[in-house]
N, C-alpha and C positions, 0 to 999 in steps of 0.2 A: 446425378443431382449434386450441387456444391452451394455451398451457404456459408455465411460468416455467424459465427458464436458468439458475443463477448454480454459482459455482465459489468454490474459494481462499478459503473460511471462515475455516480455520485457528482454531478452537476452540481453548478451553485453550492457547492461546498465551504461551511464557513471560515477554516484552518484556524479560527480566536483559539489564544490562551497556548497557543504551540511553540511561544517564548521567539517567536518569528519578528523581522522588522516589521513595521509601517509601511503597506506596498507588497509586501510578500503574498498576501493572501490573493490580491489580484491577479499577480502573477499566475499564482497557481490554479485560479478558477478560470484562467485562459488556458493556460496550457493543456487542462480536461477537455475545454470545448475543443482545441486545438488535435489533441487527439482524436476526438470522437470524427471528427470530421474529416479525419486522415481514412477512419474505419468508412463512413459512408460514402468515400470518394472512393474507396477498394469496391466498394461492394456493387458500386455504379460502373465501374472500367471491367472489371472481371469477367463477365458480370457474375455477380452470387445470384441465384433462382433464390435465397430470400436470405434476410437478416435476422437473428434472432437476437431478442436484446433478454435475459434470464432477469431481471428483477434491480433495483436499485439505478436506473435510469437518474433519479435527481437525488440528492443527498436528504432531502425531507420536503416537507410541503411551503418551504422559503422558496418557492421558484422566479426569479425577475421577467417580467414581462421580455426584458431584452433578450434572455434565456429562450424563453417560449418561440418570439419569435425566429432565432437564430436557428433553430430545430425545425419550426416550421419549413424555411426558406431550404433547409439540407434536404429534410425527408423530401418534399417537392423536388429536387435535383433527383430525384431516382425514383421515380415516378412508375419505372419499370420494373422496380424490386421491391417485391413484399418485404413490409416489416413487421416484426410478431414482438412485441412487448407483454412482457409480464411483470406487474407491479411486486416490489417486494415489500422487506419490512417498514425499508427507510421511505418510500416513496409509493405506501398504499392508496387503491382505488378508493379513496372515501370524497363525500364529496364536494369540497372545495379541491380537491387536488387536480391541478391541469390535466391530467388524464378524461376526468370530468368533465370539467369545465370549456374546455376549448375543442373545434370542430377540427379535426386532424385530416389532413391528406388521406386520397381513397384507400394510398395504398398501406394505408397503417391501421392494423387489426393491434385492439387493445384487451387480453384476458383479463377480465376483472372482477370476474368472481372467484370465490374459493372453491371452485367445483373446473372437470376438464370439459374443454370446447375444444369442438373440432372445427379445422376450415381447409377443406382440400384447395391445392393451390391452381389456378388459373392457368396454367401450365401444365397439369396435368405430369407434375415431376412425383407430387406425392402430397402428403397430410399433414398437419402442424397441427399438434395436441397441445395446450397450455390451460395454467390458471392463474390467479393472482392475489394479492393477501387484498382484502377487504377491513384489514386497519393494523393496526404497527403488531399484534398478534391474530394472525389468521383464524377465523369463529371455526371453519373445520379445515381438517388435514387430508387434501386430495391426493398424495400420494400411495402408492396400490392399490387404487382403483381405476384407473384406467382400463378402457376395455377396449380391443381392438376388434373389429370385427373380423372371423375367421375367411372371409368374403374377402374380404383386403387386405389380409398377411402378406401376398407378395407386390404389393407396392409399396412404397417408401414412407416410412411413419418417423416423425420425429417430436419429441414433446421435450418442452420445456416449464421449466418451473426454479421458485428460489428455496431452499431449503440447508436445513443440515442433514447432511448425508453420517448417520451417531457410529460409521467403520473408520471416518474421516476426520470427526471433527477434531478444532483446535481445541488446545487447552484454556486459551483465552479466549475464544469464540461463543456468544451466545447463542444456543438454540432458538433455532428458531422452524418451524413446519419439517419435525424432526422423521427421519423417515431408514429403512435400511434399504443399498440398492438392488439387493433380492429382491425386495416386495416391490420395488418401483420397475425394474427392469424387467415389463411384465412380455408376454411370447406377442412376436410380431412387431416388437418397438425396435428402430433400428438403431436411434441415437436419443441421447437422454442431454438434452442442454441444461446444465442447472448455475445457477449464480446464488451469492451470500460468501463464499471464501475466495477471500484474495489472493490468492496463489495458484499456478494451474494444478490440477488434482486429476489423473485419471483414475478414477474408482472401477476396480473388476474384481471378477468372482465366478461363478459356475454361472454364469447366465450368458444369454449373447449378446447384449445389447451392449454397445458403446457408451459410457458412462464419464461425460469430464463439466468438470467447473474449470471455464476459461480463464478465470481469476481478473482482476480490476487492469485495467489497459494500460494505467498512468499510478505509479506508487502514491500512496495519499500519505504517509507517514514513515516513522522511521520503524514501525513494524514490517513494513515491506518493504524492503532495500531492495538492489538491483533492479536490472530491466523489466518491463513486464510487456503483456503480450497479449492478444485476440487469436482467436482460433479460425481458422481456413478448413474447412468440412468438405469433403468429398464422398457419395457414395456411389460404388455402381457395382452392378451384380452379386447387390450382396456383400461388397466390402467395404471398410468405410477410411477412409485415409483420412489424418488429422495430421494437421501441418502449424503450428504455433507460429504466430508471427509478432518481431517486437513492433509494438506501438510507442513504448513511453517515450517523453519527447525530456523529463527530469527525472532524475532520478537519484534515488534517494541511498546512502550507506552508513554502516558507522562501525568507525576503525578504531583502533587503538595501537599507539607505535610508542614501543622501546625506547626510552632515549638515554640508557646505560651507556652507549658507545659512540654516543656523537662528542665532539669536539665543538662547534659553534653552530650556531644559529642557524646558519645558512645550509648545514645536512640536513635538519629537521624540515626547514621550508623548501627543498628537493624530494624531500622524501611526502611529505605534504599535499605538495605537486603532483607529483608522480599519482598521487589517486587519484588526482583530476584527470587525469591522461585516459588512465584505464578502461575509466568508466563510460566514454562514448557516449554520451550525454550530458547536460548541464546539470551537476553534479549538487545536490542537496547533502552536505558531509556532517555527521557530529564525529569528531575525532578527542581522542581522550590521548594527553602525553601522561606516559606514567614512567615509573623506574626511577633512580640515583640519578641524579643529574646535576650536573656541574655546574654552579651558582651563576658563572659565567653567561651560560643558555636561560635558566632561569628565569635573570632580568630581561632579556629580550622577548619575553614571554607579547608583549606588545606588537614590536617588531614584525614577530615569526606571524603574529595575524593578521597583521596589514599587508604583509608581503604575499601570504599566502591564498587570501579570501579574493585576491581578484578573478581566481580561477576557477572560482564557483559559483555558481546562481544561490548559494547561502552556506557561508564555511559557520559551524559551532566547533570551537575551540575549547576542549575542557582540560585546565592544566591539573594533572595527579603527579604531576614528579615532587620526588624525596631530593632533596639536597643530598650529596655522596660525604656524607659526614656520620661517623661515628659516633652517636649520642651516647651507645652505652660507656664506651669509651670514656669521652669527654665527661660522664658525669662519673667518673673516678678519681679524676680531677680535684685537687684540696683546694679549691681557691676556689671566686665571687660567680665565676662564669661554673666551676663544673656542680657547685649547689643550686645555682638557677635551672642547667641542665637538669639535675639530680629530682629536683623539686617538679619541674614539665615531664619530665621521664614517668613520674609517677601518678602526673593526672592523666596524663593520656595512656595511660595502661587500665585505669579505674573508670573513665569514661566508656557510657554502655551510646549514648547517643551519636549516630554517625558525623551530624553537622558542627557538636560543638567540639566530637572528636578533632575534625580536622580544625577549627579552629586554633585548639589548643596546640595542632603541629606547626601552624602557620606561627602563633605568637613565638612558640620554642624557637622556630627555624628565625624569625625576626631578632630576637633576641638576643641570639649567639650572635648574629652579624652586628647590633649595635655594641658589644661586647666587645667585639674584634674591629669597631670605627672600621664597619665594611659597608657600604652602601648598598640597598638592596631598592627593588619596588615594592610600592605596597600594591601589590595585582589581587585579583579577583580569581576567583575559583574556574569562571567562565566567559570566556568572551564569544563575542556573536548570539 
């Protein structure tokens, strides 16, 4: 048997408030469908004997009409291949949620209660166990309870569900249908699909059951940089091959580069570059310049982001460099420039606040240069 795994879609996703342009957000709630559709056209050519979707299918119950249909018109394309959705936290069975609401293609079975359902597949490949949260906190917790009948241990059982697995969870991650995979990796399960954590996780332990969260297909933020991926499932005689495969079509990093030893402008927007290169996809960047750097690069602080942002689908540019000036120095200095030093020296040593801290480095660093009749920009902490 072979089946495709993935989870943490999150459709219709709204990306407000992510300090993103005008445009961006469309962008990105194409490039979700754009994947997901990449997954359903894998799972049609393969073919997978079924799809399993682990929970969080739409990002909440904002779903567009144009969404709904666009999903309709795919799952119809694969007519051939069961699909097994389970609702998770962001996108519960309650009922105004299209889950409800709308009359789904034959071949899409929807878990929607908090309890397991079984539906052995048409094929006779094997069992699909699922269930699904009945509102943004599940009323009960179906995991280790499943029951397998001992009648049907040697056919192929696979269950699916969204949960925190508490051997795995993030540290910023909320609980949610909290569970250990001992008590869920119950005798006679042969693969455990679960979605809720965005990154691939394979969970093991003294049990035999194959245990992974596929993690989200497409980076939704800059919590999860790099490529991401869908899972490829294979079982036969008993073994289960799992094969990652990348989906994301953007993707998301965020770097931070030295600029102690550059000389002009033009090494940093090479070096800039160079991460667009890397990354083999259309590149979502926040980069931080930090270190001593020569007033010179400084002012081109403009420059280095118009030269460099054409290479991204969204460059954030965040300038942290220090001017390569001696302050303590300079304010040893007996004259009008090393007491003005002398005087900034001491508020930004007393300053507990990070924002007005740097402030007060920016006015020092303006300062010495109106002193020294050296022209500078007046820039901004962040551009993009």
């Amino acid at each position: 048997m072979k089946f495709i795994h993935t989870a943490d879609v999150h459709l219709d996703r709204c990306f407000s408030g992510s300090g993103m342009p005008v445009g961006f957000g469309n962008r990105r709630r194409q490039s979700l469908r754009d994947v997901f559709q990449g997954i359903i056209r894998r799972a049609g050519e393969w073919p997978a004997d079924a799809l399993i979707i682990a929970g969080d299918l739409f990002d909440s119950d904002r779903v567009s009409r144009d969404t709904v249909a666009f999903l309709m018109t795919e799952f119809k394309s694969i007519l051939h291949v069961p699909i097994f959705i389970t609702p998770g936290n962001h996108d519960p069975m309650v009922p105004d949620s299209p889950y409800a609401l709308e009359s789904w293609p034959g071949n899409v079975t929807i878990f929607g209660k908090p309890e397991w359902e079984s539906v052995k597949l048409a094929s006779g490949q094997g069992t699909i166990h699922g269930f699904g949260f009945d509102g943004p906190k599940i009323s009960r917790n179906p995991f280790g309870q499943l029951l397998i009948d001992a009648a049907q241990k040697d056919a192929v059982h696979i269950a699916v569900g969204h949960g925190s697995e508490l051997g795995h969870q993030p540290p910023d991650k909320a609980e949610y249908a909290p569970f250990h995979a001992a008590d869920a990796a119950v005798p006679g399960l042969d693969y455990l699909a679960l979605g809720h954590f965005h990154s691939i996780t394979e969970v093991s332990g003294e049990f035999t059951t194959t245990v992974y969260y596929s993690g989200s297909p497409e980076g939704l933020s800059f919590r999860e940089t790099g490529p991401r991926h869908y899972l490829e499932v294979e079982i036969e005689d008993g073994k289960v091959e799992v094969t990652p495969v990348r989906s994301s079509q953007m993707v998301y990093t965020d770097e931070t580069i030295e600029c102690d030893a550059f000389e002009s402008s033009q090494e940093v927007i090479e070096t800039i570059r160079a991460i667009a290169r890397d990354l083999e996809g259309r590149a979502i960047a926040r980069i931080a310049l930090v270190g001593a750097c020569d007033p010179i690069i400084q002012n081109e602080i403009g420059l280095i982001y118009d030269s460099a942002s054409i290479d991204f689908e969204h460059l954030r540019l965040v300038d942290e460099t220090a001017p390569s000036e001696d302050y303590d120095e300079l304010a040893r200095e007996d004259t009008s420039l090393g007491n003005f030093t002398k005087a900034l020296n001491s508020e930004i040593s007393e300053m507990e606040d990070p924002g007005e801290k740097q402030m007060l480095v920016r006015a020092r660093e303006l300062g010495v240069a109106a002193f020294r009749q050296r022209a500078m920009e007046i820039r901004g902490l962040e551009r993009g």
